[in-house]
C-alpha positions in Angstrom: 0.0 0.0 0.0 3.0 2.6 0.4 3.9 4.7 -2.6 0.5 4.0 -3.9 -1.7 7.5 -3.8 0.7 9.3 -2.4 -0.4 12.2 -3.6 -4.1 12.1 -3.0 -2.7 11.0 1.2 -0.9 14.5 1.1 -3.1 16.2 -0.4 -6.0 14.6 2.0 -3.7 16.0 5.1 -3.6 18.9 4.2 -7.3 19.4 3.4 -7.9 17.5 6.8 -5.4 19.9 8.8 -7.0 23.1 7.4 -10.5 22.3 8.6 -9.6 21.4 11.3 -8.4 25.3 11.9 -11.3 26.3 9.9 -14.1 25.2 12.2 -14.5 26.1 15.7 -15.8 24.8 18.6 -16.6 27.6 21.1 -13.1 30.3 21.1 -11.3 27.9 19.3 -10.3 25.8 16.6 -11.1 22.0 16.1 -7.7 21.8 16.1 -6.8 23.4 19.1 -9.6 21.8 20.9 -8.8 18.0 20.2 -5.5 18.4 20.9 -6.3 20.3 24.6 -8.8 17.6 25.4 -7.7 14.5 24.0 -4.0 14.5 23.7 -2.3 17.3 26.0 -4.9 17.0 29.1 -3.6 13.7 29.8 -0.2 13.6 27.5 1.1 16.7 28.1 2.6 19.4 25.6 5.7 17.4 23.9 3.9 14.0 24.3 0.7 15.4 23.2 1.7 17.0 20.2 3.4 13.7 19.2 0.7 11.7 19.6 -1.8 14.1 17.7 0.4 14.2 14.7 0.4 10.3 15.1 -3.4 10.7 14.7 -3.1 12.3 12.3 -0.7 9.9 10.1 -2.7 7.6 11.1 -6.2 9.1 9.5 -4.4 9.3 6.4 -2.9 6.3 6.4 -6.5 4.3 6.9 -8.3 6.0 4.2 -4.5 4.7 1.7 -5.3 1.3 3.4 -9.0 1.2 2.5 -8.5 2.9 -0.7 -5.6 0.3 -1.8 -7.9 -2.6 -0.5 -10.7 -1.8 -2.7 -7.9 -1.4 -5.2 -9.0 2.3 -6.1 -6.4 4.8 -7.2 -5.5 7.7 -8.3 -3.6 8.7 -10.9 -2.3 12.3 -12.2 
């Protein structure tokens, strides 16, 4: 499944990163709030940021997986 969609993973993290900032959740950003409440409330600031961009990669790398096991890809 590596080096397969590569490009449509990337470009999936970034899309997924910027909503996250775009929509809120009271004062702040999606972004901001998962990581205070999920990772960095019981992680703390270096471990927490770790394991939110570990989220993260691993988002991504489920929708390559599920994408590669129904053998869909997409080419430029």
């Amino acid at each position: 499944m590596f080096g397969k969609n590569t490009l449509f993973i990337y470009l999936l993290s970034e899309v997924f990163i910027t909503l996250l900032f775009t929509f809120r959740v009271g004062e702040d950003s999606l972004h901001s709030w998962i990581y205070q409440n999920f990772f960095k409330s019981w992680a703390g600031d270096y471990n927490g940021s770790v394991l939110f961009a570990l989220w993260i990669i691993l988002i991504c790398w489920a929708v390559g997986y599920v994408m590669d096991k129904k053998k869909i890809y997409v080419k430029v």
